[in-house]
N, C-alpha and C positions, 0 to 999 in steps of 0.2 A: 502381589508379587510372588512369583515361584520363588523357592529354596529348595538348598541343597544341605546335602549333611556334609558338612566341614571337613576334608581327610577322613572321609569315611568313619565319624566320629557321630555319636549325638549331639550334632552342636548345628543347629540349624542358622542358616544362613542367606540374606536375600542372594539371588543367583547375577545379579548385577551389583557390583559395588561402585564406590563414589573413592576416584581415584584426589587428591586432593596437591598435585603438584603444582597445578597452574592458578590456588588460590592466595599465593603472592601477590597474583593482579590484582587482589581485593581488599577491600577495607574489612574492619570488624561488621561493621555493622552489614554489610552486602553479603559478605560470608555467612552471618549465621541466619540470614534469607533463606539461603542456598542448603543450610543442615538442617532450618526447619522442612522445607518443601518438600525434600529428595525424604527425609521421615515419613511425611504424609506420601511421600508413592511406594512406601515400603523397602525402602534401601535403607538397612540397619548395620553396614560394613563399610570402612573408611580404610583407605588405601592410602599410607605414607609413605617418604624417604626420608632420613636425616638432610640429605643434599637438596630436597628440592627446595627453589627461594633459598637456599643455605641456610635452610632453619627458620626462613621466616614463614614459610606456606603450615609447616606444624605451630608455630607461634601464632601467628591469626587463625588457624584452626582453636588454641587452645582458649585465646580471646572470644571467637564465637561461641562457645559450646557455654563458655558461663553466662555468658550474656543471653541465650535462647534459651526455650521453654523450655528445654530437654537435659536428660539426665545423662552421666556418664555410662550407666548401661543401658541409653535407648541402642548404642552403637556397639560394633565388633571393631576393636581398636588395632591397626596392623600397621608397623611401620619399617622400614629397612635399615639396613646400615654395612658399614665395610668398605665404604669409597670414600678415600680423602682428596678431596676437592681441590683442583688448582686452581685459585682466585683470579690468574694472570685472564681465564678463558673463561671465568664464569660470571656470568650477571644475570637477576633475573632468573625468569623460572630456566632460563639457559646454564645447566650447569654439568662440567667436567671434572675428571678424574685426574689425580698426578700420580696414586697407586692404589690397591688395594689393602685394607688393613684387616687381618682378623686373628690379631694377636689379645689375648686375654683380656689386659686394660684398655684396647681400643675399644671392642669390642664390649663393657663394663660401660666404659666412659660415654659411650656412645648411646646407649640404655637410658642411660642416667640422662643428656643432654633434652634425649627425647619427649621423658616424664616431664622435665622442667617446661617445656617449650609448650606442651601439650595441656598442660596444670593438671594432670592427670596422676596416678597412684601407679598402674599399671600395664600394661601392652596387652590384651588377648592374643597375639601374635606378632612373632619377630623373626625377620628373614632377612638372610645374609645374598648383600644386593648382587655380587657378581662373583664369579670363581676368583680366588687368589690362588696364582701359582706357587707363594709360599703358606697357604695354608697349614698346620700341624692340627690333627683335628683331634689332639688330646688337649689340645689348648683353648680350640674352640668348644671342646666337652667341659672344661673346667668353667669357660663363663657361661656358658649356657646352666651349669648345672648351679651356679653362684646366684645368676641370674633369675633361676627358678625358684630356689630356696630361700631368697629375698621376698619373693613375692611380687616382685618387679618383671616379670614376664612368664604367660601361661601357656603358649604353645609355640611352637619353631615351625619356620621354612628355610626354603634357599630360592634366587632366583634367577632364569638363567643359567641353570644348572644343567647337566647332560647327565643321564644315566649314571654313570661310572664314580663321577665325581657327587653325586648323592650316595651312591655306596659305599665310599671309600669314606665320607665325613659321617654317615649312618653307624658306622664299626666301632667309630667310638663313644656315639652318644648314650645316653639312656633315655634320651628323648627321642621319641618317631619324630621323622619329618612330617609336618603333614599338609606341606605347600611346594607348589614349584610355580613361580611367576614366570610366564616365557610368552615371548610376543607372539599373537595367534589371530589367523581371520582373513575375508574372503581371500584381499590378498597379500596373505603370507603361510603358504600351506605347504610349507617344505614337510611339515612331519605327519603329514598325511602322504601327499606327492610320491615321496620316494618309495613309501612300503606299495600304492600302487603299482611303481614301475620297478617291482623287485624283479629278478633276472633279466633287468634289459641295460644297454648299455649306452641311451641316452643320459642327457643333462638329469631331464627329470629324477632317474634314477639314485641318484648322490645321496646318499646319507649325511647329510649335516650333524645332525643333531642326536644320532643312536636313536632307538625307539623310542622316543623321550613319554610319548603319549601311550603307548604299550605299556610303558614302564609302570608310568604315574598308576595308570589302572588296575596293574597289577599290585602292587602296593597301596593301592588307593589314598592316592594324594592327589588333592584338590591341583588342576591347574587352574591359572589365573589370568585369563589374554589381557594385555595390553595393549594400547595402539589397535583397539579393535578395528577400526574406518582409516589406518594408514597403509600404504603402499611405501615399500623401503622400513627403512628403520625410521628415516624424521623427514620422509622427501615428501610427504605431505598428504591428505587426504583423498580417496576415491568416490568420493561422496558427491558426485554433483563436478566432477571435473573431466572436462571433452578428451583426456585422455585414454578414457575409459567409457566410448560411449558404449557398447554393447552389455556393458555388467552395470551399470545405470536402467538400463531400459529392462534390463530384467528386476532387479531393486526394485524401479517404479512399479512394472507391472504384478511383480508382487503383492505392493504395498498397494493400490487400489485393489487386489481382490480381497485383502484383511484389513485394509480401512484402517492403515497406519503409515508411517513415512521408513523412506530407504534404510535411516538407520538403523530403524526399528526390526528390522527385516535381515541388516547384517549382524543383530546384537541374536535375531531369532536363529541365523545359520549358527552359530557358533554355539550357542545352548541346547542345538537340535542335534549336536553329537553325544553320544552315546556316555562319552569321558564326565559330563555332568562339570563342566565347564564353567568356573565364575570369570563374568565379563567387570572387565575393568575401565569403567566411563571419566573420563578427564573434564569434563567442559564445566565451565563455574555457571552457562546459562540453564537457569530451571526449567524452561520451554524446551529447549536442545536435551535436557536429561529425561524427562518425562514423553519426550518423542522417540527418543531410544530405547527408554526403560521399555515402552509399550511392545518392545519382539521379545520379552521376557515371558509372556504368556501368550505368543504365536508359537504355533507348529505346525512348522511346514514336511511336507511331506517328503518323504524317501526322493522322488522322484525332481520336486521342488530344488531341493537340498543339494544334487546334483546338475541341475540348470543352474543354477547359480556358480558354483565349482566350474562348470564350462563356461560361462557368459566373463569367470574374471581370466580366460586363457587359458584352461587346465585342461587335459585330454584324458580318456584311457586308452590303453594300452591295445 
């Protein structure tokens, strides 16, 4: 399994991680299948949220890990927090926001909830899940710096962050950031897209997002895709669906000339940018992660990299 160094940090890290939201759907015992396997393919990084399962996906996360072979630092332990869940709309790995919180003791409370849920001592990383527009980020420097000096949490992110608002919560930390989780992949490439179509004044052109992937590099903070194989935010996969037959048939033809499958091939575009990219794998099947993980150590060529960018709709200029 390729690695990456962590925020530009000595802290090596497989370059795919094991996202762990949709392991609600599972029992203990089928879950710690799934952290022994994804170990044996070299995924040593586990991707949480407080909200996913509402705490139950880190609860049977924490059930499995004592129950399998494996120790608490076979893994790189990452979890999120900052979204307060309204029960009215959430079930299931299906879960929504009533606001965001990143006031001191939520934020504390929230730490604390995760440890427990997790049977775990510590977090190697803790990232604040989405902007709150009442942020005070002397507030969030206090539990972060509470949070460190407890011993209860070793490194910081944010996720979903933009530019500005990494800078603006960076002025007070004394912690580097050194994550930003943002949805990324064939297709979703707005923050690619627009620096393409800079001085034009098509669609393409729109800056969503500030130079978020400029940014990260320049600062050298790890991004983290999510939703690698979604089109939309949750409208559902590209992977094998007739809406998409032209960036399918490039995937395939890919994936027989490396003698690997589609996934494997959108998990290779994504690690074959330059930003040194950690992909973020949801699926609780060990088959479906070991076919993805396998474009971890594909590399497709400059030319490749851009057939694909065209085959999901993208032009230049």
């Amino acid at each position: 399994m390729r690695q990456i160094n962590l925020g530009g940090q000595q802290l090596p890290v497989s370059a795919v991680a094991l996202g762990i939201m949709r392991m609600v759907r599972l029992d203990p015992a089928a879950a710690t299948k799934v952290l022994e396997e994804v170990h044996d393919l070299g995924i040593n990084f586990i991707d949480a949220a407080d909200i996913y399962g509402n705490g139950e996906s880190e609860r049977i996360f924490g059930q499995a890990l004592k129950q399998s072979k494996l120790n608490r630092d076979d893994f790189f332990i990452q979890s999120k927090g900052g979204i307060v869940l309204d029960p009215k709309r959430s079930s299931g790995e299906l879960v929504f926001g009533q606001r965001y919180d990143f006031s001191k003791q939520h934020l504390i409370e929230t730490v604390d909830g995760i440890l427990q849920r997790m049977q775990i001592d510590y977090l190697d990383s803790f990232l604040l899940h989405r902007p709150d527009p009442l942020m005070d980020p002397a507030e969030v420097a206090a539990a972060f710096d509470e949070l460190q000096a407890a011993g209860k949490v070793r490194h910081f992110g944010v996720s979903n962050f933009n530019p500005m608002q990494v800078e603006f919560l960076q002025s007070a930390l004394s912690q580097r950031l050194m994550i930003n989780q943002l949805q990324f992949g064939v297709m979703h490439t707005g923050p690619i897209q627009f620096g393409l179509h800079t001085n034009m004044q098509d669609d393409a052109s729109v800056n969503h997002d500030g130079e978020i992937i400029e940014y990260s590099r320049l600062h050298h903070m790890t991004i983290q895709a999510w939703s690698p194989y979604q089109y939309g935010m949750f409208a559902g996969t590209f992977i094998d669906n007739p809406k998409f037959p032209e960036l399918n048939q490039k995937l395939q033809e890919l994936a027989d000339k490396y003698g690997v499958t589609k996934n494997a091939i959108a998990t290779a575009w994504i690690i074959r940018h330059p930003a040194k990219m950690q992909v973020i794998l949801g699926s609780m099947n060990p088959q479906h992660l070991a076919e993805s993980c396998a474009g971890a150590d594909v590399t497709l060529t400059r030319q490749e990299w851009y057939d694909v960018y065209f085959a999901a709709g993208n032009d230049l200029p």
